[in-house]
N, CA, C and O atoms as a GROMACS GRO file, in nm:
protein
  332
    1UNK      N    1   2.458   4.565  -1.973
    1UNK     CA    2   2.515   4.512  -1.850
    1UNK      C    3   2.635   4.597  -1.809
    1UNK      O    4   2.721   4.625  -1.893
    2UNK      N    5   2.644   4.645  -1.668
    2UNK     CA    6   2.725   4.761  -1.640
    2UNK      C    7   2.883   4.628  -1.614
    2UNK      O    8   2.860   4.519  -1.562
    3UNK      N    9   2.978   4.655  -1.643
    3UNK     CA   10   3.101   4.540  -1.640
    3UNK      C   11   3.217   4.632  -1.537
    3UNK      O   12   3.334   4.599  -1.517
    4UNK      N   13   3.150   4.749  -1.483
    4UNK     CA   14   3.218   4.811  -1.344
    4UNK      C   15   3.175   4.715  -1.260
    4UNK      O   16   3.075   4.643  -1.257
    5UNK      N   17   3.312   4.734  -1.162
    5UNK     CA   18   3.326   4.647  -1.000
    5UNK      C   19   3.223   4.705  -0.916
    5UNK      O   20   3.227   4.825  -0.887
    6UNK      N   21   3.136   4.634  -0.877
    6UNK     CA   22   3.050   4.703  -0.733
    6UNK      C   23   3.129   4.762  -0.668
    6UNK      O   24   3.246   4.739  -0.638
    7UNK      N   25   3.036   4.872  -0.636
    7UNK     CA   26   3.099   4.963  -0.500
    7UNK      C   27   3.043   4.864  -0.377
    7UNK      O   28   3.120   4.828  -0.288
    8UNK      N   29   2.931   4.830  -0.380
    8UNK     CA   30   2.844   4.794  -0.266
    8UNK      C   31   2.956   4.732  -0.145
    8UNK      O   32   3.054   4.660  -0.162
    9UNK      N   33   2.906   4.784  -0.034
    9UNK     CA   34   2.993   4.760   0.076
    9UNK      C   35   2.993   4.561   0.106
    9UNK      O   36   3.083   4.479   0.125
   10UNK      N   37   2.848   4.554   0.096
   10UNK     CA   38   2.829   4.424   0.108
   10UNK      C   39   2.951   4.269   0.024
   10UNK      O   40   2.977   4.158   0.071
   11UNK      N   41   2.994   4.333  -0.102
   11UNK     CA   42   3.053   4.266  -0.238
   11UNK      C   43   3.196   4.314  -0.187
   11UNK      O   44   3.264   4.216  -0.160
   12UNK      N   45   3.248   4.405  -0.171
   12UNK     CA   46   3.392   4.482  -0.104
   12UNK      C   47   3.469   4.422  -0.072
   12UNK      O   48   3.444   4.376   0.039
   13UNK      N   49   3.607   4.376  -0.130
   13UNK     CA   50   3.702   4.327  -0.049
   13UNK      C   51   3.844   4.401  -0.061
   13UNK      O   52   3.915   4.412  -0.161
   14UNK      N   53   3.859   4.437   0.034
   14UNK     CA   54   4.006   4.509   0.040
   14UNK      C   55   4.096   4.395  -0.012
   14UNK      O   56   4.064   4.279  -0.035
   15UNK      N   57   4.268   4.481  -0.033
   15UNK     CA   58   4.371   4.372  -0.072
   15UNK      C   59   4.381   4.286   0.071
   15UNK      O   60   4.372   4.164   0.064
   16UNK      N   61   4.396   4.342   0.187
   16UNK     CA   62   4.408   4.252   0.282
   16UNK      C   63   4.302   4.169   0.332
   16UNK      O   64   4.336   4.118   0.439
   17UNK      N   65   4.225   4.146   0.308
   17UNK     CA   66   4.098   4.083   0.345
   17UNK      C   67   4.094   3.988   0.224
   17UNK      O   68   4.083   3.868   0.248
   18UNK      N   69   4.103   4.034   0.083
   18UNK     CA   70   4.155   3.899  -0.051
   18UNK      C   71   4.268   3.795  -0.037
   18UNK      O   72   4.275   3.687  -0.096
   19UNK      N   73   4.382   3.865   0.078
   19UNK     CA   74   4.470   3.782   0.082
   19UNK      C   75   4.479   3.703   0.199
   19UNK      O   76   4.549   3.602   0.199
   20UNK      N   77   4.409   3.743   0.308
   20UNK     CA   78   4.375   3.643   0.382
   20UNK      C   79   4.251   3.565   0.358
   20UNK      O   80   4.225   3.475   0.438
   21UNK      N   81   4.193   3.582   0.287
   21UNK     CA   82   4.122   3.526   0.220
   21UNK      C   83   4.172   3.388   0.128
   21UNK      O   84   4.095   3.294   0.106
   22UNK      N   85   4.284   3.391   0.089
   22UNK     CA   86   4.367   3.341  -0.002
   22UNK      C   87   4.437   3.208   0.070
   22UNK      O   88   4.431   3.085   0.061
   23UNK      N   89   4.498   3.296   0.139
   23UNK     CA   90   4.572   3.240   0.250
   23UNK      C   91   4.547   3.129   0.313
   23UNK      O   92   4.618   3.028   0.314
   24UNK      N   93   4.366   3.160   0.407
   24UNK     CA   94   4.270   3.022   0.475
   24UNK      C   95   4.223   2.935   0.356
   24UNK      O   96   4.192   2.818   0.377
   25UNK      N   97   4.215   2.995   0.213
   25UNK     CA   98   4.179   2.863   0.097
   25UNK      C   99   4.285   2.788   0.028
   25UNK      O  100   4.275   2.690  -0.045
   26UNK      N  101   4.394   2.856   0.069
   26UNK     CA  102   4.501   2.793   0.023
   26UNK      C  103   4.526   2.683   0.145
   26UNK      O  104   4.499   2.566   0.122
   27UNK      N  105   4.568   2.715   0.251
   27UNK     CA  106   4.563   2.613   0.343
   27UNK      C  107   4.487   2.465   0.372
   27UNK      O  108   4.526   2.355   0.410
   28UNK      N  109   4.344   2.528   0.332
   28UNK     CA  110   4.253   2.431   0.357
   28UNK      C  111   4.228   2.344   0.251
   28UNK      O  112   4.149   2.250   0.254
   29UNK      N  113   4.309   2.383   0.141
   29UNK     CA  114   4.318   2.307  -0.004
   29UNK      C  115   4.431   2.201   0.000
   29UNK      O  116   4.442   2.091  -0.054
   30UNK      N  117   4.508   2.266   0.078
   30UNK     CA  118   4.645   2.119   0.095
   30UNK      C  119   4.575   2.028   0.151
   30UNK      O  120   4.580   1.926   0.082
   31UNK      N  121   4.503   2.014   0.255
   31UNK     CA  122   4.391   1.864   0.311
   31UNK      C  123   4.257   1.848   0.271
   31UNK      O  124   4.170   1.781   0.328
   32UNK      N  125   4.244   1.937   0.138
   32UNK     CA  126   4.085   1.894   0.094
   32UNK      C  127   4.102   1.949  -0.052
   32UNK      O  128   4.172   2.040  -0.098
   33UNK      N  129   4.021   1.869  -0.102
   33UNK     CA  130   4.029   1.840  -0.278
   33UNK      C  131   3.986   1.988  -0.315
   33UNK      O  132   4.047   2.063  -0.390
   34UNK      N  133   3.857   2.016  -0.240
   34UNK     CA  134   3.780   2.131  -0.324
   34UNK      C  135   3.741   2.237  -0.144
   34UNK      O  136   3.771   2.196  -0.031
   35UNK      N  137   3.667   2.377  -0.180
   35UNK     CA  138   3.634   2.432  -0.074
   35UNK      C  139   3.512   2.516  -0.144
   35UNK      O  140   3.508   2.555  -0.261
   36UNK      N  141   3.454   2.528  -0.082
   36UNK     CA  142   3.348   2.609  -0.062
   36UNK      C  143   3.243   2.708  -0.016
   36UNK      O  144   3.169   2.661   0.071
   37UNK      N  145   3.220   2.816  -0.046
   37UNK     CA  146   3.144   2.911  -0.002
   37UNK      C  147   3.137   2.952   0.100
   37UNK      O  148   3.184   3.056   0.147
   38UNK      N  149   3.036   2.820   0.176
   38UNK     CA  150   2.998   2.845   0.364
   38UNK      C  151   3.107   2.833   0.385
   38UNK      O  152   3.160   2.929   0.440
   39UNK      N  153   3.198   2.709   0.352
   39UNK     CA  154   3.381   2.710   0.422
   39UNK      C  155   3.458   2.772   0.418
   39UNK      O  156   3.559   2.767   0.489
   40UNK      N  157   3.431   2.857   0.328
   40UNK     CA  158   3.553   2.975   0.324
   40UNK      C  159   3.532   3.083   0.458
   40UNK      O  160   3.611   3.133   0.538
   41UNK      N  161   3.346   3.093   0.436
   41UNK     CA  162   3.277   3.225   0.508
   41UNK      C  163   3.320   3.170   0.626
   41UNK      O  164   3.351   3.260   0.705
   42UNK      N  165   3.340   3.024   0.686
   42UNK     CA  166   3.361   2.994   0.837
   42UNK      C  167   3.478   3.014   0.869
   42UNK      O  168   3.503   3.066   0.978
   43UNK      N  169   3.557   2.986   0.800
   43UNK     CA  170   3.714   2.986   0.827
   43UNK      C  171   3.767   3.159   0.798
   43UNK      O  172   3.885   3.192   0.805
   44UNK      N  173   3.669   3.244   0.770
   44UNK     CA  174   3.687   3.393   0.768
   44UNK      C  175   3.642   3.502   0.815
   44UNK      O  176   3.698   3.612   0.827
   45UNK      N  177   3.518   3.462   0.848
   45UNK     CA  178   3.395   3.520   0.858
   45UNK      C  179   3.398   3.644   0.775
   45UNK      O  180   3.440   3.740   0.840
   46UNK      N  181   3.371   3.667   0.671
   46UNK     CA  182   3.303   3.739   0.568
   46UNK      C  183   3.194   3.696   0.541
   46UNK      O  184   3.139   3.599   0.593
   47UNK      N  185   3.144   3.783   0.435
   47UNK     CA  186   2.948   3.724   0.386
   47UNK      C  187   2.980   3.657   0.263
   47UNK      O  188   3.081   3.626   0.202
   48UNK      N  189   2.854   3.647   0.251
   48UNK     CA  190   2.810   3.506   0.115
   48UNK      C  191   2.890   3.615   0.026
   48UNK      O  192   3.011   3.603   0.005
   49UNK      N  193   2.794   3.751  -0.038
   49UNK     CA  194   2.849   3.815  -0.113
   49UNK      C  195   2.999   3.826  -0.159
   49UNK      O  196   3.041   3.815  -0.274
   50UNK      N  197   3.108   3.860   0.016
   50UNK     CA  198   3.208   3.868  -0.053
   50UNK      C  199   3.283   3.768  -0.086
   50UNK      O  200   3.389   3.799  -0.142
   51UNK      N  201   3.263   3.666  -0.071
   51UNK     CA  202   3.284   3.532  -0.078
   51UNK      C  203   3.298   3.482  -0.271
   51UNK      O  204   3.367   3.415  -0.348
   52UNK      N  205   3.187   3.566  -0.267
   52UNK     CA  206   3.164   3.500  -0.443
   52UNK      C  207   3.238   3.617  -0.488
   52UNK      O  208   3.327   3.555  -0.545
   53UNK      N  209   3.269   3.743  -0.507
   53UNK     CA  210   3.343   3.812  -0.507
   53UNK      C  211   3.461   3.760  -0.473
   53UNK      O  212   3.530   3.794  -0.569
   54UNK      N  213   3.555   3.678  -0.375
   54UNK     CA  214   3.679   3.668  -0.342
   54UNK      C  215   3.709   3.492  -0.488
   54UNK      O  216   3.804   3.450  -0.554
   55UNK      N  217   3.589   3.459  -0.472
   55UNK     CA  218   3.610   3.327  -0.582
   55UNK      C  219   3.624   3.338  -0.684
   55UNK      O  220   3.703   3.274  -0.753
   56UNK      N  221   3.494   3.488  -0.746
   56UNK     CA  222   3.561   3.550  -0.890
   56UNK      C  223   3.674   3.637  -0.937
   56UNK      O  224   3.705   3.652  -1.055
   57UNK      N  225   3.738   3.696  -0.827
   57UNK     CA  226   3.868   3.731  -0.841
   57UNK      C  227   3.994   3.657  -0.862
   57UNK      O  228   4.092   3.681  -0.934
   58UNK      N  229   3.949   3.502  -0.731
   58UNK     CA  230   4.076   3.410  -0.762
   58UNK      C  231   4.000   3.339  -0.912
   58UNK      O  232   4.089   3.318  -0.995
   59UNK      N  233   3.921   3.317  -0.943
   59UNK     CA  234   3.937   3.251  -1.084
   59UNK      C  235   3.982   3.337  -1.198
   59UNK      O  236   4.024   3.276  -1.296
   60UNK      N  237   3.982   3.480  -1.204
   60UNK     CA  238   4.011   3.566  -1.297
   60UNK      C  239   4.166   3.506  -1.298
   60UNK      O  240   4.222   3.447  -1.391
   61UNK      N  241   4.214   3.537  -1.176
   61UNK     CA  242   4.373   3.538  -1.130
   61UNK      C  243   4.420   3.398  -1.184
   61UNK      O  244   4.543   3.396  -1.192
   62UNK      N  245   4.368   3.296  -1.218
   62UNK     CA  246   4.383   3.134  -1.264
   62UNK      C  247   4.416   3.120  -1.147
   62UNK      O  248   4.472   3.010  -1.153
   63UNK      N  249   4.424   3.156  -1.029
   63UNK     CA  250   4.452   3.062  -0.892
   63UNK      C  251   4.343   2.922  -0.866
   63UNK      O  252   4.388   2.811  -0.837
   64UNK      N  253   4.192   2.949  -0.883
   64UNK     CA  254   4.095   2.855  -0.851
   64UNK      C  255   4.017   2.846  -0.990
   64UNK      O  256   4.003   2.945  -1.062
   65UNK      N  257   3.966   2.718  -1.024
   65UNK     CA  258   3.876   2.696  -1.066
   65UNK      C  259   3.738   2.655  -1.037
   65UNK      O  260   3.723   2.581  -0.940
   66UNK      N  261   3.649   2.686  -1.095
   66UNK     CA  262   3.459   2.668  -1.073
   66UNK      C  263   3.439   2.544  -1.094
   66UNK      O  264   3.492   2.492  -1.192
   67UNK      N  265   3.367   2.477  -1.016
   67UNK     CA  266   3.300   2.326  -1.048
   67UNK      C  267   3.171   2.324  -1.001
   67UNK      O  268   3.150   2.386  -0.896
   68UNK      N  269   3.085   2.270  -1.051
   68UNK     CA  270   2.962   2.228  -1.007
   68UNK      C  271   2.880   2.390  -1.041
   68UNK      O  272   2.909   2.507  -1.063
   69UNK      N  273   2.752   2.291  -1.025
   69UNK     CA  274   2.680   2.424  -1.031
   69UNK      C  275   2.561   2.452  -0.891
   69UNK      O  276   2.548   2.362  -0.807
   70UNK      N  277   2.499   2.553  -0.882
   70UNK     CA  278   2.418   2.593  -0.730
   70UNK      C  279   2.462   2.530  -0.647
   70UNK      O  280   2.578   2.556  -0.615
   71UNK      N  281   2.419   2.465  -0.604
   71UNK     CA  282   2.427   2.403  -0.404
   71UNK      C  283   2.598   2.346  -0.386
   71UNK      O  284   2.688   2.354  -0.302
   72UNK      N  285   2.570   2.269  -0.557
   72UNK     CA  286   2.690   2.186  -0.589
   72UNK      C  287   2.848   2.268  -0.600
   72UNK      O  288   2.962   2.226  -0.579
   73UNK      N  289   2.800   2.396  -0.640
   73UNK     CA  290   2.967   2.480  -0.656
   73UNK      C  291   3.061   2.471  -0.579
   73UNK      O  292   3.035   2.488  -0.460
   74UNK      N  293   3.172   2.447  -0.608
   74UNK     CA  294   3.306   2.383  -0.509
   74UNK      C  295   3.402   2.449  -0.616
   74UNK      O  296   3.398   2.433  -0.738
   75UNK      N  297   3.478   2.517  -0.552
   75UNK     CA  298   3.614   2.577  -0.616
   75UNK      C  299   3.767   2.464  -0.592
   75UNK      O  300   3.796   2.422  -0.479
   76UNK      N  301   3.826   2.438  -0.680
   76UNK     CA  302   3.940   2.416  -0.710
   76UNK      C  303   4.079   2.467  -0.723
   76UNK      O  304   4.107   2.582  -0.757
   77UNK      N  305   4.126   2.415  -0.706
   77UNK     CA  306   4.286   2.461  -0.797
   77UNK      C  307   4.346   2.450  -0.851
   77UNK      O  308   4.436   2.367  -0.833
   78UNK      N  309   4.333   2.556  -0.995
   78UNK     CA  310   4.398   2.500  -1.085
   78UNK      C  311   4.526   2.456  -1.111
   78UNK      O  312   4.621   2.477  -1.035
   79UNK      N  313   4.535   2.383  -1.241
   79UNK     CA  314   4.673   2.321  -1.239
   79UNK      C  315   4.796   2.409  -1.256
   79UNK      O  316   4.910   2.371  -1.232
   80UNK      N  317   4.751   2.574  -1.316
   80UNK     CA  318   4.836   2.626  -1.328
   80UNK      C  319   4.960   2.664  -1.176
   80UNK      O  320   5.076   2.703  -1.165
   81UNK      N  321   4.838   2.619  -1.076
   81UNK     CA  322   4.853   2.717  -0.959
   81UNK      C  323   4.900   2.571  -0.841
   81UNK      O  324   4.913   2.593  -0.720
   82UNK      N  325   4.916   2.448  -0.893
   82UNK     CA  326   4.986   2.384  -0.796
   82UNK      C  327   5.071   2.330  -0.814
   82UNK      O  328   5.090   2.265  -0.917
   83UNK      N  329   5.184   2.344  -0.675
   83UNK     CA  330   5.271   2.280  -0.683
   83UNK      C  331   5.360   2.126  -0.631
   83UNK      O  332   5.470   2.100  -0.678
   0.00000   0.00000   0.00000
């Protein structure tokens, strides 16, 4: 299993595009428990791809945590990360 970052343009997220990225899930987390995928992609418009890419970066970072699984996946925030 290759454990290099995709190049693929599709997966790609610049620092400014992660942090506004950040930014609309952080927001939308002060009035909602959990966020998700399509909600992030609406409130950004990025793709599915970089999406799961921007979720596995904030969980590396302990900013969000993973819940649920397929349809069900909803990201969190962890406890490290609220205040």
């Amino acid at each position: 299993m290759n454990s290099k970052p995709s190049t693929d343009s599709r997966t790609r997220l610049s620092e400014e595009t992660f942090t506004r990225c950040m930014d609309a899930a952080l927001v939308f987390l002060k009035t909602n428990l959990s966020i998700r995928n399509s909600k992030l992609r609406e409130l950004t418009g990025i793709e599915y791809d970089q999406a799961i890419t921007f979720f596995n970066r904030a969980i590396l970072e302990k900013i969000l945590v993973h819940k649920g699984h397929s349809s069900a996946t909803h990201y969190i925030l962890s406890n490290r990360s609220k205040k």
